[in-house]
C-alpha positions, 0 to 999 in steps of 0.5 A: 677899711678906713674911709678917707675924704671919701676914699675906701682904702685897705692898707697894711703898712709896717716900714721893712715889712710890707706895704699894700695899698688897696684902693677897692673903689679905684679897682686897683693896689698902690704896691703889693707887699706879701700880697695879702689874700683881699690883694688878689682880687684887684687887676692893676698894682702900681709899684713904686720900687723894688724892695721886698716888702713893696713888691715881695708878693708880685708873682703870688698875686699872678699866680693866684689870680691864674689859679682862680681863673681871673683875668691876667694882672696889669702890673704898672712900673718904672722903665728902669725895672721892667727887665728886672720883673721879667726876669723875676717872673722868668724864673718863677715860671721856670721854678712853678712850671706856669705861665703866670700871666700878666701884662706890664705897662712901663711907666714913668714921670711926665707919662700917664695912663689911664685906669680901666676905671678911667682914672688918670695915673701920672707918676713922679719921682720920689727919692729914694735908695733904690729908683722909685716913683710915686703915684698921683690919680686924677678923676676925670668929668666932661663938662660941656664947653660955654658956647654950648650951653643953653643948646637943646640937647639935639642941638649938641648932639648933631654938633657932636656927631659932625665931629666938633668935641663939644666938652672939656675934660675936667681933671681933679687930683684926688689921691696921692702915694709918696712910695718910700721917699725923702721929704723934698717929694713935699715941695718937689710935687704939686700933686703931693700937697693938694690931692685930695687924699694924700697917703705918705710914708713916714717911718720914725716918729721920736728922737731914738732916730735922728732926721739925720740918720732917718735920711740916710735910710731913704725915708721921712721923719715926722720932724720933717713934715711938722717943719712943712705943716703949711705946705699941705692943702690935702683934705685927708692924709694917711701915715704909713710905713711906720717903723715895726719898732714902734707901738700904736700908742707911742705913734699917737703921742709922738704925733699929737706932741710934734704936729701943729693941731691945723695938721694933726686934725687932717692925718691918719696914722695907720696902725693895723700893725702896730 
């Protein structure tokens, strides 16, 4: 389990392979992978895409939570694949002989919905081969408007109860998830450069990968992200995705070697897998 700015966050990621985010205290998954058995326990998964290793496990994980009695899942998705899901569950229902209860809240860039742990979810588009999106999260507070202030708190109350709203909601980005993406999400999306936790697919770290050959696969090359060094104001950031050709410690010393330092210190790569 790392712990990042603050953030819980129990990830596998391996590009191709899997990816599952779990985010414990937010009570919910960025992406499902193989469904990992620990996925099981949380209610909301936002997807980003369809490849496999992002959504391989969808219906393990309603399967799972049915048979333990859970509460159904919430499955949040783009609109361009919400009838591709359904099918897919309509076929498993048919193969499993099972209701595989869930819920889908269809969900796209300039939308957002609000977590039962009262986090606010706005989508944006990433770029990729297949239509996916990625994932920003804010906090939200209440925080009492100036006018109000130094009232006694009956004061306030009977304020409130006539029907005047008495508070701003303050709204704070504390995390971003790229999916699978190009480099432009960086500069395309605000939400991307200053959440507080940042977590980013960067898939090939040396030159046996070209940029070149690296955009055409859909995916970011550490080259790409040491040109924006200055565009990232996030407090932490999480690598993932990295490809399965990789070793740990090659990752460490392409990392070390291709970042400037006011970068490195801020990243975490993640390497369970590697």
């Amino acid at each position: 389990m790392l712990q990042l700015a603050g953030i819980s966050i129990d990830a596998a990621s391996v590009g191709g392979l899997e990816t599952c985010i779990q985010l414990p205290g937010m009570k919910l998954v960025l992406d499902i992978g193989r469904c990992p058995q620990s996925a099981v326990q949380r209610e909301v998964v936002l997807l980003t895409h369809g490849h496999m290793d992002h959504i391989g496990g969808i219906c393990y994980h309603a399967a799972t939570r049915g048979l333990m009695g859970l509460t159904p899942p919430t499955y949040v998705v783009g609109h361009e694949n919400v009838r591709a899901l359904e099918s897919l569950f309509n076929a498993y229902r048919r193969l499993d002989r099972s209701r595989l209860a869930h819920s889908v809240v269809p969900l796209g860039p300039g939308e957002e919905w609000r977590t039962p742990k009262g986090y606010l979810v706005r989508p944006f588009r990433s770029i990729h081969r297949v239509p996916c999106q990625g994932y920003g999260l804010w906090s939200a507070r209440k925080k009492l408007k100036p006018e109000y202030r130094g009232l006694a708190g009956q004061e306030i109350a009977k304020i409130r109860l006539g029907g005047t709203e008495v508070s701003d909601e303050i709204l704070k980005p504390e995390l971003a998830f790229t999916g699978d993406s190009l480099i432009e999400v960086v500069e395309n999306e605000e939400v991307v450069r200053t959440a507080r936790v940042l977590i980013m697919e960067v898939t090939f770290v040396d030159d046996a990968v070209t940029v070149e050959q690296c955009r055409s696969k859909g995916h970011i090359h550490i080259d790409e992200v040491a040109e924006r060094a200055d565009l990232f104001e996030n407090e932490a950031i999480l690598f993932t995705h990295f490809s399965a050709r990789y070793k740990a410690d090659h990752i460490l010393e392409q990392l070390d070697k291709r970042l400037p330092k006011s970068l490195r210190e801020r990243v975490t790569p993640l390497l369970s897998r590697h």
